[in-house]
C-alpha positions in Angstrom: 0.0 0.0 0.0 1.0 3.8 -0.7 2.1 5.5 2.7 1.0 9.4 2.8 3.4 11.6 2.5 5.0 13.1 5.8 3.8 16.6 5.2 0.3 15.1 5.2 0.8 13.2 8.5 2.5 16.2 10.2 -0.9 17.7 9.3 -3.1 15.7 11.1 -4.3 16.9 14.3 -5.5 14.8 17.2 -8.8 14.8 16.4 -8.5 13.3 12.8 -6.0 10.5 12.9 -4.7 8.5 9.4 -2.9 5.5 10.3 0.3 4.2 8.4 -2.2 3.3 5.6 -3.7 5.4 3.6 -7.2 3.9 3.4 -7.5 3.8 7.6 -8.7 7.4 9.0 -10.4 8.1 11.8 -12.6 10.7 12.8 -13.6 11.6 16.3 -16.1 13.4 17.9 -15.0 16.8 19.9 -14.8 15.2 23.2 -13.3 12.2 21.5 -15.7 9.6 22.9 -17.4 8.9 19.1 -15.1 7.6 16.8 -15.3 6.3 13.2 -13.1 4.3 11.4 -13.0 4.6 7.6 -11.1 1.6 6.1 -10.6 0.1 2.0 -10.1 -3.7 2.4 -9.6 -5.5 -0.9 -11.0 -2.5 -2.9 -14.2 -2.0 -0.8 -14.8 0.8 1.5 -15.7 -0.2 5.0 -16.5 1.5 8.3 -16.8 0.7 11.9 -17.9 3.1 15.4 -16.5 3.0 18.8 -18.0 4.7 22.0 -15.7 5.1 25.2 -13.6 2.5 23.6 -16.7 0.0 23.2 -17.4 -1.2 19.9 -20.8 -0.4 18.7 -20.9 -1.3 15.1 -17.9 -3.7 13.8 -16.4 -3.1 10.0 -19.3 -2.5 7.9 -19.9 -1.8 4.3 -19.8 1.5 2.9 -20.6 2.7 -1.0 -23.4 2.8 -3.8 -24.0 1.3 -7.5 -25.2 3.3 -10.4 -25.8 2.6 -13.9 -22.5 4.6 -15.1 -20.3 2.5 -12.2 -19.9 0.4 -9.1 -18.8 2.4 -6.2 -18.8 -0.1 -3.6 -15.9 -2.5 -4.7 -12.2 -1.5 -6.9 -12.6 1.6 -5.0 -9.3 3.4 -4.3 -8.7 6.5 -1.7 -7.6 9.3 -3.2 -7.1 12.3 -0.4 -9.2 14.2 2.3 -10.6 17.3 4.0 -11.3 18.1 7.8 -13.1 21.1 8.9 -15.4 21.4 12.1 -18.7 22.7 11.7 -20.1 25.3 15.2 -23.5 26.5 14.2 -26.7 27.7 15.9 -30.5 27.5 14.7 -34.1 28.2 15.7 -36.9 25.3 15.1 -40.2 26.0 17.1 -41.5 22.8 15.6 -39.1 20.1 17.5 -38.2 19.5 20.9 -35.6 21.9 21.3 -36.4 25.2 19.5 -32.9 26.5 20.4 -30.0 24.1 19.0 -26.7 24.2 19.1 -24.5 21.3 16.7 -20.6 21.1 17.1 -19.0 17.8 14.9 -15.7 17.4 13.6 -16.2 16.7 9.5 -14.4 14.4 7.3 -14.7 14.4 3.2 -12.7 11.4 2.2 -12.5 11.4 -1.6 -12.4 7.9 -3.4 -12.2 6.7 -7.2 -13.8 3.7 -8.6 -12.4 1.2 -11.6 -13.3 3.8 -14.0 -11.6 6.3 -12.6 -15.0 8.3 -11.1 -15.0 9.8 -8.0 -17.2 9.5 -5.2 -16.6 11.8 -2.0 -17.7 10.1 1.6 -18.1 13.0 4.1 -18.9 12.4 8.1 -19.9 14.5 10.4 -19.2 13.5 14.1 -20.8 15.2 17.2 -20.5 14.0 20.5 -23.2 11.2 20.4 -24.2 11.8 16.8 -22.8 10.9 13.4 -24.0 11.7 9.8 -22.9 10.7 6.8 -23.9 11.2 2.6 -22.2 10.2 -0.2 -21.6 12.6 -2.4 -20.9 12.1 -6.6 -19.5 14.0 -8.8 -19.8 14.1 -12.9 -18.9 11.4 -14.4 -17.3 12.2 -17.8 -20.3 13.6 -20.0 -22.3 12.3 -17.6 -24.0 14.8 -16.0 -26.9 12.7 -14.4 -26.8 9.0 -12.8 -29.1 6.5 -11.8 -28.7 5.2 -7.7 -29.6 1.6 -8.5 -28.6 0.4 -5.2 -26.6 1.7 -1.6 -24.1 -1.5 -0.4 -24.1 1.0 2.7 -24.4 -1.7 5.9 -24.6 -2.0 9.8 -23.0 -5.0 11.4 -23.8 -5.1 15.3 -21.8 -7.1 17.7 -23.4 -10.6 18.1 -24.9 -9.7 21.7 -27.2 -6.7 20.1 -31.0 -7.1 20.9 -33.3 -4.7 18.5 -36.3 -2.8 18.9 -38.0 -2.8 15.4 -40.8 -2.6 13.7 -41.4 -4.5 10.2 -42.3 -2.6 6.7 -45.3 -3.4 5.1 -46.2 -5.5 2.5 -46.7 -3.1 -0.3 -50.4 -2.8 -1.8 -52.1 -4.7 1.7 -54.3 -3.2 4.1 -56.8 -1.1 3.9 -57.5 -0.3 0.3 -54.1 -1.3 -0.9 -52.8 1.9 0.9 -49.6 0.2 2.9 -46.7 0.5 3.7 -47.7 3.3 5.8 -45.4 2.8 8.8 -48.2 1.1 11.2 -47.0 -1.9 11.7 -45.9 -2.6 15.8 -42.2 -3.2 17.2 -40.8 -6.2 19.0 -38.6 -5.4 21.8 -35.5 -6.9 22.6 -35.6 -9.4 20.5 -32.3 -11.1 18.9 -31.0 -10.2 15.3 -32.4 -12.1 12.9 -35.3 -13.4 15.1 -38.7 -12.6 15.4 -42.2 -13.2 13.4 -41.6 -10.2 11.1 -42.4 -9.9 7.1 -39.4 -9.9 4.6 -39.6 -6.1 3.5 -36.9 -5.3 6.0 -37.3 -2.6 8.3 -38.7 1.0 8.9 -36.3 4.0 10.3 -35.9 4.6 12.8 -33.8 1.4 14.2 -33.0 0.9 18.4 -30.4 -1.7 19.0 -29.0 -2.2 22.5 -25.3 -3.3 21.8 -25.5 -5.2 25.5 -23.6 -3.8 28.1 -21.7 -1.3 25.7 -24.4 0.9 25.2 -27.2 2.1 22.7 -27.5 2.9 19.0 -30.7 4.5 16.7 -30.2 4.4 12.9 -32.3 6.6 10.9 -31.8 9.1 7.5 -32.1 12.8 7.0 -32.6 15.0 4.7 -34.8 13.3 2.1 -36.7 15.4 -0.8 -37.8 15.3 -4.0 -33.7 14.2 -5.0 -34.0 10.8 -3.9 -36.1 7.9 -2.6 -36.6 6.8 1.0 -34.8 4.2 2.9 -34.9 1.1 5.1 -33.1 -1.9 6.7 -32.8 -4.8 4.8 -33.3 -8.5 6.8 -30.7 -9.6 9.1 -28.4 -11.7 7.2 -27.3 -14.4 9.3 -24.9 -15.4 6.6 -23.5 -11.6 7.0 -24.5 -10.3 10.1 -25.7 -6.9 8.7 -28.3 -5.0 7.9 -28.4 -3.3 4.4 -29.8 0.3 3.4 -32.5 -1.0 1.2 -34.6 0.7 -1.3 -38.4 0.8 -1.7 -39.8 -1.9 -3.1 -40.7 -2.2 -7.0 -44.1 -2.8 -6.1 -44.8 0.1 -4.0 -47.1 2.3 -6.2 -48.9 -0.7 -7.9 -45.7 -1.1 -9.4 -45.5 2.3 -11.1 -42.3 4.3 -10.6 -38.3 3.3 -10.2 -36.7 2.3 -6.8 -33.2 3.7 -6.9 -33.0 7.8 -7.3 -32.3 9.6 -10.2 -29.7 11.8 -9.5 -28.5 15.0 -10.9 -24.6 15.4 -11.0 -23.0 16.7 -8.9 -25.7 15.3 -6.5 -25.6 13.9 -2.7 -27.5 11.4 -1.0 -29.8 12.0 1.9 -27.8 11.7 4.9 -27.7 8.5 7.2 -27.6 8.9 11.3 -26.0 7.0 13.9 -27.2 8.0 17.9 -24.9 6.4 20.3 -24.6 6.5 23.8 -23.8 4.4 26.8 -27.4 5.1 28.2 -30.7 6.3 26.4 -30.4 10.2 26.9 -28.9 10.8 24.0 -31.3 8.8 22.2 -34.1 10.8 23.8 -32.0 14.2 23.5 -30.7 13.6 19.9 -31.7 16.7 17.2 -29.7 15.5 14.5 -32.4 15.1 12.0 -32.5 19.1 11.9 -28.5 19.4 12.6 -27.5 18.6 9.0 -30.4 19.9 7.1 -31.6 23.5 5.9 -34.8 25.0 5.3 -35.8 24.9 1.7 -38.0 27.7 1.2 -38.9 31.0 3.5 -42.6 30.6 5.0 -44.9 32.5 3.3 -46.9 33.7 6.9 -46.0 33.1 10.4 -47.5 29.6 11.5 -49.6 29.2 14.4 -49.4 25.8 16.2 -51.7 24.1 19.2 -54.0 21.7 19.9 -57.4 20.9 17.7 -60.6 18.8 18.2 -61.4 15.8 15.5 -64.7 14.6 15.8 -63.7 11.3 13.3 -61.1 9.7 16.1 -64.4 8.8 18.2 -67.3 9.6 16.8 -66.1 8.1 13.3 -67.6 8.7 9.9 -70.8 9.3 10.7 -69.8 12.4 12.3 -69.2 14.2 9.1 -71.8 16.2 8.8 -72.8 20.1 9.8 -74.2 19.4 12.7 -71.9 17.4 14.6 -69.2 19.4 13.3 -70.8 22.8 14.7 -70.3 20.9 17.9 -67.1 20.1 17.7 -66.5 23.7 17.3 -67.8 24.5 20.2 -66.2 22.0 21.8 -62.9 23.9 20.8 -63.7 26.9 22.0 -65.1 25.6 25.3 -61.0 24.5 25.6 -59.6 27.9 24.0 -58.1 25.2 21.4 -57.2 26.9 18.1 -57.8 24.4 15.7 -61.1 22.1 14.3 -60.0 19.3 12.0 -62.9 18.1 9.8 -62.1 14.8 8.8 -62.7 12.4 5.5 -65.9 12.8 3.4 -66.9 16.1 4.2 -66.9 17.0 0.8 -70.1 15.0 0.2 -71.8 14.8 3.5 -70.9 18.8 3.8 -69.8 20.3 0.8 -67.8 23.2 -0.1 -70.6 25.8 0.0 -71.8 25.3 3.5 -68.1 24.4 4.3 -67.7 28.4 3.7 -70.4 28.9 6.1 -68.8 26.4 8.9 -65.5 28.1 8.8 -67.0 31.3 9.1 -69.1 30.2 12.5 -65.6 28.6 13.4 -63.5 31.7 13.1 -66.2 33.9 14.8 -65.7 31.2 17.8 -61.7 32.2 17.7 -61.3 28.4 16.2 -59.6 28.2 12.5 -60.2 25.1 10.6 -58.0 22.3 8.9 -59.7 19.9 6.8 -58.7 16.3 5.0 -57.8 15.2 1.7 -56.9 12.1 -0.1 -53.5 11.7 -1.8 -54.1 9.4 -4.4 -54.4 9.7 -7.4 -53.7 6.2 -8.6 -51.7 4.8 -6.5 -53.8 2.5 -4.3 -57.7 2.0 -3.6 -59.1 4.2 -0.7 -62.5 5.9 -2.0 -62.8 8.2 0.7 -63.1 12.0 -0.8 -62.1 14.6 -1.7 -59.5 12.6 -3.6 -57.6 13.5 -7.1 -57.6 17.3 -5.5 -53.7 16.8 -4.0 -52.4 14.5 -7.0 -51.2 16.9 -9.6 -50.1 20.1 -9.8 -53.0 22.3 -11.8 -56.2 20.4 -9.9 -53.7 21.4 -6.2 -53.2 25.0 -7.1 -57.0 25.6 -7.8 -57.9 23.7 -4.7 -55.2 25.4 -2.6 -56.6 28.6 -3.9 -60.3 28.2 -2.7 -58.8 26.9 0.7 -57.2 29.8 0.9 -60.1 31.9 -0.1 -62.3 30.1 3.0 -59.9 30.8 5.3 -58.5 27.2 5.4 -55.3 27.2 7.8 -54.0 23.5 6.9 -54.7 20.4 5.4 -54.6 16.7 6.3 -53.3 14.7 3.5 -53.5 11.1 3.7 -53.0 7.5 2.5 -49.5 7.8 0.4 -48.5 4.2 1.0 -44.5 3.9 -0.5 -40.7 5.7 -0.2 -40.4 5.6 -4.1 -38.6 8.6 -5.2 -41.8 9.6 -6.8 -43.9 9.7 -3.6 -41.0 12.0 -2.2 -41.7 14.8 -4.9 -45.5 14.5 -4.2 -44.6 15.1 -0.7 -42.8 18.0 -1.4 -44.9 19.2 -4.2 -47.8 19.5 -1.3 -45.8 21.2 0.9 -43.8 23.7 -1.4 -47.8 24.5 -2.8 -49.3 24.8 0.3 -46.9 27.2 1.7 -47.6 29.6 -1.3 -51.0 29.5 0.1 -50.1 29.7 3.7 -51.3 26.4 4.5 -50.2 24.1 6.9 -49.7 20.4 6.2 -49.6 17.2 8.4 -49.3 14.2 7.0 -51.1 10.8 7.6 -51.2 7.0 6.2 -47.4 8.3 5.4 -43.6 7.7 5.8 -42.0 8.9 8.5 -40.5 12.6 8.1 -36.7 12.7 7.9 -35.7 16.5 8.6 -39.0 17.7 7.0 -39.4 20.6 10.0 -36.8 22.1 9.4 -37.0 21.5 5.5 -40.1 22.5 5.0 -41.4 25.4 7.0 -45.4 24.6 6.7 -44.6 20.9 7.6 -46.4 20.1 11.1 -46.0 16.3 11.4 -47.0 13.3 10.3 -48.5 9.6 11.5 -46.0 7.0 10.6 -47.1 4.7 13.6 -49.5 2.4 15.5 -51.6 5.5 16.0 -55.0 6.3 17.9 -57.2 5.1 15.0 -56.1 1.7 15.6 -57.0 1.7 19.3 -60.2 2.2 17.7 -60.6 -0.4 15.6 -58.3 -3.4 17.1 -58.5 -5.0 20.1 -54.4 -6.0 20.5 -53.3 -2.6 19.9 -56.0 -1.5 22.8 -54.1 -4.4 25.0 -50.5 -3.3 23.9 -51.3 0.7 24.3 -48.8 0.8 27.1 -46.3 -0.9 25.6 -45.9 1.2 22.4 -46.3 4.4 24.4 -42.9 3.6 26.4 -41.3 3.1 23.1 -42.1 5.8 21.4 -39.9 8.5 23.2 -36.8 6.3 22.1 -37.7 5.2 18.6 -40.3 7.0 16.3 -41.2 10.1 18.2 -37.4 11.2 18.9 -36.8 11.8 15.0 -39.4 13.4 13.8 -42.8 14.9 14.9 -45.4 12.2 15.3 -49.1 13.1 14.5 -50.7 10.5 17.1 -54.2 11.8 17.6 -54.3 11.0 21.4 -55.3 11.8 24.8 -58.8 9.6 25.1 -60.4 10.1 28.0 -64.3 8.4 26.7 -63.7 5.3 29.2 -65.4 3.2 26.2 -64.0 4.5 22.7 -67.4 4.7 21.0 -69.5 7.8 20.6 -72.2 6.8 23.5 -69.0 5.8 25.7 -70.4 2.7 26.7 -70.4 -1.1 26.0 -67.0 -1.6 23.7 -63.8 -0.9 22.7 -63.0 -0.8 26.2 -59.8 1.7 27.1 -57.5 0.1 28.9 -55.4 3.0 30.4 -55.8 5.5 33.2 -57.1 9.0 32.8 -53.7 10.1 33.9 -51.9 7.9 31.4 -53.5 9.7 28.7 -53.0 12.8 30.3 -49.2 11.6 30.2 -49.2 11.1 26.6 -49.8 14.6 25.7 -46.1 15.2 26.9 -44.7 12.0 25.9 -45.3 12.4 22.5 -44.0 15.1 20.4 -46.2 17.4 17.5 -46.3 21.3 16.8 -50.1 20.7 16.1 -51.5 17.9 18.5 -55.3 16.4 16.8 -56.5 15.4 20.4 -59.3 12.7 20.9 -61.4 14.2 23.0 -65.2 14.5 23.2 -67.8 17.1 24.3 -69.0 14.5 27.1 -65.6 14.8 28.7 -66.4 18.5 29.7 -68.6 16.6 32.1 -67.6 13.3 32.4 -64.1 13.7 33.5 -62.4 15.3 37.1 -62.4 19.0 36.3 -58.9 19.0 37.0 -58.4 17.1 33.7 -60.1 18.9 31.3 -57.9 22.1 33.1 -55.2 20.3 32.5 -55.8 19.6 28.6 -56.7 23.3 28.2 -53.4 24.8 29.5 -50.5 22.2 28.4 -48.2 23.6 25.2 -47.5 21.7 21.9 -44.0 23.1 21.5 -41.2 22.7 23.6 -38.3 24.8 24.7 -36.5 21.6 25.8 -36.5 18.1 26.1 -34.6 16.1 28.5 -34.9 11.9 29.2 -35.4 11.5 32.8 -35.8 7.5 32.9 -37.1 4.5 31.2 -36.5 1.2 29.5 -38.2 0.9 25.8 -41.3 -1.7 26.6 -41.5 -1.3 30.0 -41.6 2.3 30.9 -40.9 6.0 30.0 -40.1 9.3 31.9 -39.2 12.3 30.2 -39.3 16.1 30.7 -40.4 18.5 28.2 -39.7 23.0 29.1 -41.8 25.2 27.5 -41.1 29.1 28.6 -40.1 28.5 32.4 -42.8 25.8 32.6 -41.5 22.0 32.9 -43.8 19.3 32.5 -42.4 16.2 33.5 -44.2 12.9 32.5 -44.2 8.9 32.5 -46.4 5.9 32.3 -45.5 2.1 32.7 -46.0 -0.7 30.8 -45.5 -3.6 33.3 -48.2 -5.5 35.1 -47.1 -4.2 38.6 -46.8 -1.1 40.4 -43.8 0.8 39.2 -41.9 2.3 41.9 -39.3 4.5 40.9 -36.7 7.4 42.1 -36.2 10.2 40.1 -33.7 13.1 39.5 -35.5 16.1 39.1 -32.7 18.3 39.9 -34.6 20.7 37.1 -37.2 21.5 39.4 -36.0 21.1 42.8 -37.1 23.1 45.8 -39.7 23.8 43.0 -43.5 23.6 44.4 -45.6 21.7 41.5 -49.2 19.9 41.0 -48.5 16.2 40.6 -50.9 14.3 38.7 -51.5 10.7 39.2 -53.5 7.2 39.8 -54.4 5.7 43.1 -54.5 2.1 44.0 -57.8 1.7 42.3 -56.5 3.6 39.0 -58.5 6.6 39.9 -56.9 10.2 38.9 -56.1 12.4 41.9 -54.0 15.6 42.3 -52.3 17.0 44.9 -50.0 19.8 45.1 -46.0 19.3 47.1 -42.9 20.5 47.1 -40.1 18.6 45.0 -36.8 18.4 47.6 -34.2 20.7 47.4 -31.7 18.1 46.5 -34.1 16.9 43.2 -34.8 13.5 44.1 -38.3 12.1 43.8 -40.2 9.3 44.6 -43.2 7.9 42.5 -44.8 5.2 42.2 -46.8 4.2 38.7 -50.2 1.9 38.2 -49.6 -0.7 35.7 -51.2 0.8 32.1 -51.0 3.8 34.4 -48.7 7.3 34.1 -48.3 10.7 36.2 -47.4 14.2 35.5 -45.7 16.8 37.6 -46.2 20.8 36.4 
């Protein structure tokens, strides 16, 4: 092998280390803990990550394939760059709105068999790293097909994993999936489990056994290039693969690589590590490496909304019920009403004009559904064929506008094809021209889209509150999933859940079936647990006198955004504690998944000597609140019902 020259080593600091070899460089993060290894063995690039000297992912494969060259095998390194990167930003919409990313960056170049190049650049905080391959032109070529990423994650043997399979493509309801619903197993064994073989969604949670914790995800994804998952384990291997969407995603319409303009990058991949989960809980960097794409056209105005659909269903999409609803709103000071599927018919547009109008003299704006599709799968409900193309979006966009329409619900997309990626951003980048907002449901999970896309408020992409409605197992594991969501789904990107149910029977006349499972307090829990600017809450106008008062209070006054987030305690599966700042007010919540009483103590040094209204569950699961005085030295003792949670303000 070629030894770099001596000038070059002298250069080298101690953060970026090159070994005797040319193709073995390391990259730390600023406190050094983090490091990466970038290797070339027998022509292919390879990389492996260490945390406090633990190894967290062993010598794993690195490159891509297009259709002008292979870029994963007769690769050769050619030189590199190191720079650190200190910046600041402002995101209202995540759970830190002020953020602050330090990393130490490496841009190793490379060149393939015919003589292309191909540019691998890290970028290594202290518990985070990202990385994107970036291309340059290729002779004439000026554009490139991604056929295929060889870009792998080999765990140490002892790993357990916390995933969740991707859907069959063109199954579930109305041949709308994969829509990122399916459930998670928890610490189960690589390569074990009852799961499909479509791989796996993003994000990823692997416990590396006593060494410590690591979430994969990706960043960064637009209209350039497709969306991602894990491939199977291979127990031949022992690595995952960064697998493309599926060919028949889309009925089987539309490619499953990216077409790439050139010089062009790839979305960027993410590695969270830590020796514990707080920086899995903590972790912005989804919005570190990614910039806003367009300015927003108006100043958007988050909160909470009623939806009359979550319990009341179908059948309460008409005038009437919706006029309720309304009031309901207003009775909580909530800004928003979201009018659900089929309003179009069972309302239509001109007496739509006359609801918003009632709405907005009740100080409540409106946000109303729409269907993707389009042709992509089979779901009939309307209005549909509005959001699918450009001309019929702009004329619809423009009466919305017109109405007084503050944001839409687009749903049922149902693939990660490169295609589906521009529709996504086709909405968005509309929408904002006509001040709209836009959550996102029966969708893929948003990789950086809050901070990409100013208008962007969230999106599903999970086991969410509709399904406690219609299945009995999700009702029984509602626990469960809550305590994972903190450390998995809800930690990358905003999560559109639709929660917070307090009818004890989740049926209009609250009575008789679909029996809720969970305390009051749980619920009330849930509204801090998980993470959306604009939170589509699921509850009722009973509840105004069906419920303690101090509930309903509570509902009223607690934020959507967050100041600060900070992971308090937990175990994904069996419980979850976490604190959330808004302003000066800290809200610290947790529920438990176990059959017994969770007792647990907790360092609240964030609140100590602090006087605050604890919310919880007695021994009969009955809400109660009392107010005390958290100890000067932080420490607090709690103690959780099973299926149960509590809240201190």
């Amino acid at each position: 092998m070629k030894l770099l020259p001596s000038s070059l080593l002298a250069f080298c600091s101690t953060i970026f280390l090159v070994s005797a070899s040319a193709q073995d460089i390391t990259v730390a993060s600023p406190n050094k803990q983090l490091k990466v290894t970038i290797a070339v063995t027998d022509g292919k690039p390879m990389y492996s990550v260490t945390y406090n000297n633990q190894t967290m992912l062993e010598n794993s494969p690195l490159g891509l394939k297009t259709n002008e060259g292979d870029f994963s095998t007769g690769i050769k390194f050619l030189s590199k760059e190191e720079s650190t990167i200190d910046k600041t930003y402002e995101q209202a919409k995540i759970k830190k709105s002020q953020v602050h990313y330090v990393a130490n960056k490496l841009s190793c170049t490379f060149e393939n068999a015919k003589q292309h190049k191909i540019k691998l650049v890290f970028q290594v905080s202290d518990n985070d790293i990202a990385f994107r391959y970036e291309l340059a032109t290729m002779g004439e070529r000026f554009a490139c097909v991604v056929e295929k990423e060889a870009t792998g994650y080999k765990f140490p043997a002892t790993t357990t994993t916390f995933l969740s399979g991707n859907m069959q493509p063109m199954t579930g309801f109305a041949r709308t999936a994969p829509s990122y619903e399916s459930g998670y197993q928890a610490d189960a064994p690589m390569g074990s489990g009852n799961f499909r073989t479509e791989g796996f969604v993003f994000p990823a949670l692997f416990h590396v056994g006593n060494n410590g914790w690591v979430l994969l995800s990706e960043t960064g994804v637009s209209s350039l290039y497709c969306a991602s998952h894990l491939s199977d384990y291979s127990k031949e291997t022992g690595i995952y693969t960064l697998d493309f969407p599926s060919i028949k995603q889309n009925n089987g319409f539309g490619s499953t690589g990216a077409a790439l303009s050139l010089p062009g990058v790839t979305p960027w991949r993410t590695i969270t590590v830590g020796d514990n989960l707080k920086p899995i809980v903590e972790t912005t960097i989804p919005f570190d490496v990614v910039e806003p794409l367009y300015e927003a056209s108006r100043n958007y105005k988050f909160g909470k909304s009623t939806w009359s659909w979550i319990v009341w269903q179908d059948a309460s999409m008409n005038y009437k019920d919706q006029v309720t609803f309304i009031d309901l709103a207003a009775s909580l000071k909530w800004p928003y009403i979201l009018i659900d599927a089929l309003w179009d018919t069972n309302i239509g547009k001109d007496k739509m004009k006359e609801l918003i109008k009632y709405a907005n003299a009740k100080g409540v704006d409106v946000m109303l559904w729409y269907n993707s599709n389009g042709s992509v799968n089979d779901a009939p409900q309307g209005p549909r064929n509005k959001m699918a193309t450009a001309i019929e979006r702009k004329k619809e966009m423009k009466w919305l506008k017109e109405v007084g329409v503050k944001g839409l619900k687009v749903d049922f997309f149902g693939g990660d094809k490169q295609e589906t990626m521009r529709l996504y951003e086709d909405v968005l980048s509309d929408a904002n021209d006509y001040g709209l907002m836009i959550d996102f449901h029966g969708a893929t999970l948003p990789r950086g889209w809050e901070r990409m896309y100013p208008n962007f408020i969230g999106s599903e992409a999970v086991l969410a509150s509709e399904m406690l409605i219609f299945s009995q197992g999700v009702r029984d594991t509602e626990a469960f999933n809550a305590t994972l969501h903190p450390f998995i789904r809800n930690t990358v990107g905003s999560m559109e859940f639709g929660g917070v149910l307090l009818n004890k029977y989740l049926v209009k006349s609250n009575q008789n079936r679909n029996q809720r499972l969970t305390t009051d307090v749980f619920q009330l829990a849930t509204a801090i647990l998980f993470q959306n600017a604009v939170q589509m809450f699921g509850l009722t106008p009973n509840n105004l006198s069906d419920v303690p008062a101090f509930e309903i209070d509570f509902m009223k006054k607690v934020p959507t955004t967050w100041d600060e987030t900070l992971y308090i305690d937990g175990y994904p599966g069996k419980y979850s504690v976490i604190a959330r700042r808004n302003g000066t007010q800290w809200y610290v919540a947790g529920v438990n998944a176990t059959k017994e009483v969770l007792k647990l103590k907790l360092n609240l040094s964030i609140i100590s000597g602090k006087k605050v209204t604890l919310y919880n569950d007695d021994a009969s699961k009955v809400a109660y609140t009392k107010e005390l005085t958290i100890d000067k030295n932080g420490v607090f003792e709690v103690e959780i019902q099973p299926s149960g949670g509590f809240v201190i303000q």
